[in-house]
N, C-alpha and C positions, 0 to 999 in steps of 0.2 A: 764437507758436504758437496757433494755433484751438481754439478752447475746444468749436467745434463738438459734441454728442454723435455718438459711433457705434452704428449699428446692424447687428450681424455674423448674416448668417443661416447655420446652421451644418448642411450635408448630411453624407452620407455620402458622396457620389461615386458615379458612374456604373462599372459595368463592362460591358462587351457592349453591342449593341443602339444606343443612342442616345448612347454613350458619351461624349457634348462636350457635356456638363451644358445643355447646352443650354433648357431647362426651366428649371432653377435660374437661370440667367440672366436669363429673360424676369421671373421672381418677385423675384427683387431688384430690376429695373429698375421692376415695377409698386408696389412697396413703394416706391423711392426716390422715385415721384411721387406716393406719396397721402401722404409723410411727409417734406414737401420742408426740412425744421427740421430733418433729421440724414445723417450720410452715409450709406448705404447698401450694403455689400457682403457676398461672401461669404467662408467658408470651407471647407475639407471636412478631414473628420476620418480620412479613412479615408489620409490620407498624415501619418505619423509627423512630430512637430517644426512642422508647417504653425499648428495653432493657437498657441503658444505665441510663434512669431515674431510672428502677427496681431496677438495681444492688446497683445504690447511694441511694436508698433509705433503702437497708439494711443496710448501715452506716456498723460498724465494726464489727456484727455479724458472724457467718461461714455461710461459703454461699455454697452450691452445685447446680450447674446448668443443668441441665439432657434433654439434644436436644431428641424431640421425631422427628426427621427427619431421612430421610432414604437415606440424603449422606452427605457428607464434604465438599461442593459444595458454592454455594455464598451465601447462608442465613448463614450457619454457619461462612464461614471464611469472613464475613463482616457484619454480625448483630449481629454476640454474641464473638466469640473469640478476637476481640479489646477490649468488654470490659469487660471480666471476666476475670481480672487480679486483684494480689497485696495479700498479705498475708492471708490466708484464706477463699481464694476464689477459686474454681475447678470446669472445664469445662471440664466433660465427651466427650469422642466421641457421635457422633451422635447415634440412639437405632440401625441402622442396624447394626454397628459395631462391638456393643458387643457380646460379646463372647458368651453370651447366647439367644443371638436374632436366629440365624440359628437353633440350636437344638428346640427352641421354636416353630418355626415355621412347622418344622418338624414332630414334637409329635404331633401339633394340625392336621397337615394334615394326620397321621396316624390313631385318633382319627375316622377322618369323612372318611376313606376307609378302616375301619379293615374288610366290611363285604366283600370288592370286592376280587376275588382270583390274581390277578396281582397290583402290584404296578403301579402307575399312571405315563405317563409322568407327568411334573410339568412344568406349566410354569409363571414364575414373572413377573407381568406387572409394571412397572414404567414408574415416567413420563416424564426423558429424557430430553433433549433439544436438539434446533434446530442445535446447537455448539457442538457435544457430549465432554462429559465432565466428572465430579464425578458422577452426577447421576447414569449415566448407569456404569461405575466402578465400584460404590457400590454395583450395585444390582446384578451385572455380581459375585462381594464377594462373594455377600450369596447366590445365585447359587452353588461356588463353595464351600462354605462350608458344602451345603446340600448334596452334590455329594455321601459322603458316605454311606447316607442314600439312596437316590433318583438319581442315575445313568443317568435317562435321565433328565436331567434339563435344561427348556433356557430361555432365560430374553427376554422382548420384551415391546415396549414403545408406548407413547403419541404421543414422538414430534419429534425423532428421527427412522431411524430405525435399527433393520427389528422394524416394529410397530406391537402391538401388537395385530390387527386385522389379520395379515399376517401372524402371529406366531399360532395364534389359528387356520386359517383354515388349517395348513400343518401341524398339530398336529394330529395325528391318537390316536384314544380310545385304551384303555380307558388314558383319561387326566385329570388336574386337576389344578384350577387360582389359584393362591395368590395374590394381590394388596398389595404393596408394601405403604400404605395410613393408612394415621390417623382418617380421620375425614368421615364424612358422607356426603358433599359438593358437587363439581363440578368434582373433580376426583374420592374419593373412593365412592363419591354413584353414580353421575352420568355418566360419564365416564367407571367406571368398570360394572356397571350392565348393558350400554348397549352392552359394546363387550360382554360381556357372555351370555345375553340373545339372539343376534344376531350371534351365535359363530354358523357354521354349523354341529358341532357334540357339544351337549351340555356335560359338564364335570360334572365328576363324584361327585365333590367336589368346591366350589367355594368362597372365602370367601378374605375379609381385613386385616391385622393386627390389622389395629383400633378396631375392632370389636371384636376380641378372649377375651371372660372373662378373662384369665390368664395374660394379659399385665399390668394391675394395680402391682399384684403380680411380674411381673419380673422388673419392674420398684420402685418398695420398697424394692426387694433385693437390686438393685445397690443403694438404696437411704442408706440403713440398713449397709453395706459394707463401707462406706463413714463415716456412723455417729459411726463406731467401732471403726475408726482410729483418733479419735477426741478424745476419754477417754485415 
């Protein structure tokens, strides 16, 4: 048997919209070529029993688990952290977490307003629950981690509030979205394109996570970080 290590990137799943993870795809494939020393694939959490098969089915390889979710909330701490246990096994925080998800996010939104002369409000949309909980926690995080950069910052949601419909129209220009989303589906395509296109002052800048070319790249650093401390 191949001693290979694995590296499992771990979604939630698509529903509506773009629904054939198709994103998730293209990211495992660019991760599998800047990290060509491990296997590379995926899982999704939001189908019960899927991670658990995954993980035994690496048998006693090193295993690195890398949650592309954007909080510590009930898919992680009930679909993957029960079972990414046991010697050689590592279950990252979730991507918002890390340490270099905030300045990521940052530089990108920097990128698409260096021509405006005022820096933008910002505002992060995620999708919350009806119970508030980790979701909005997390995002409320990287908010605060953006703060140095981006001073006016404020989180707003799906399914809890303020919602993020509420948040965009008491937002004065110039502003600017982040969607706090992976995939192309029911929330980061459907969902976010229509608060923005329907947003009463339209923003300067408006974009996903899922979508920023450089998320492959910061998701092979943590994967490259992980496979240094193996040798």
């Amino acid at each position: 048997m191949t001693d290979r290590p694995v590296i499992l990137l771990a979604a939630h799943g698509e529903r509506g919209g773009a629904a054939n993870n198709t994103r998730l795809a293209g990211i495992v494939e660019q991760v599998g070529g800047a990290v060509p020393e491990a296997d590379v694939g995926s899982v999704l959490v939001n189908v019960e029993g899927v991670v658990d098969r995954a993980v035994a089915a690496c048998g006693p390889r090193p295993l690195l688990v890398l949650p592309l979710l954007f909080s510590d909330g009930f898919f992680f701490g009930h679909r993957l952290k029960p079972f990414v246990t046991g010697s050689g096994r590592v279950l990252r925080p979730p991507l918002a977490l890390w340490r270099g998800f905030a300045p990521f996010l940052a530089d990108n939104l920097a990128l698409r307003t260096i021509s405006h002369a005022a820096d933008p409000r910002v505002v992060l949309v995620a999708h919350g629950s009806k119970t508030p909980g980790r979701s909005s926690a997390c995002a409320r995080q990287v908010a605060q981690a953006m703060q140095a950069r981006y001073g006016r910052i404020e989180a707003g949601f799906l399914e809890e509030t303020p919602f993020a419909a509420d948040v965009f129209a008491a937002t004065e220009a110039p502003w600017a979205a982040i969607g706090l989303f992976l995939g192309e589906g029911l929330h980061g395509g459907e969902d976010f394109d229509v608060l923005v296109s329907t947003a009463k002052q339209q923003p300067i800048a408006a974009f996903t996570a899922g979508e920023l070319p450089g998320l492959p790249g910061l998701i092979s650093a943590e994967a490259r970080e992980w496979l240094g401390q193996l040798t």
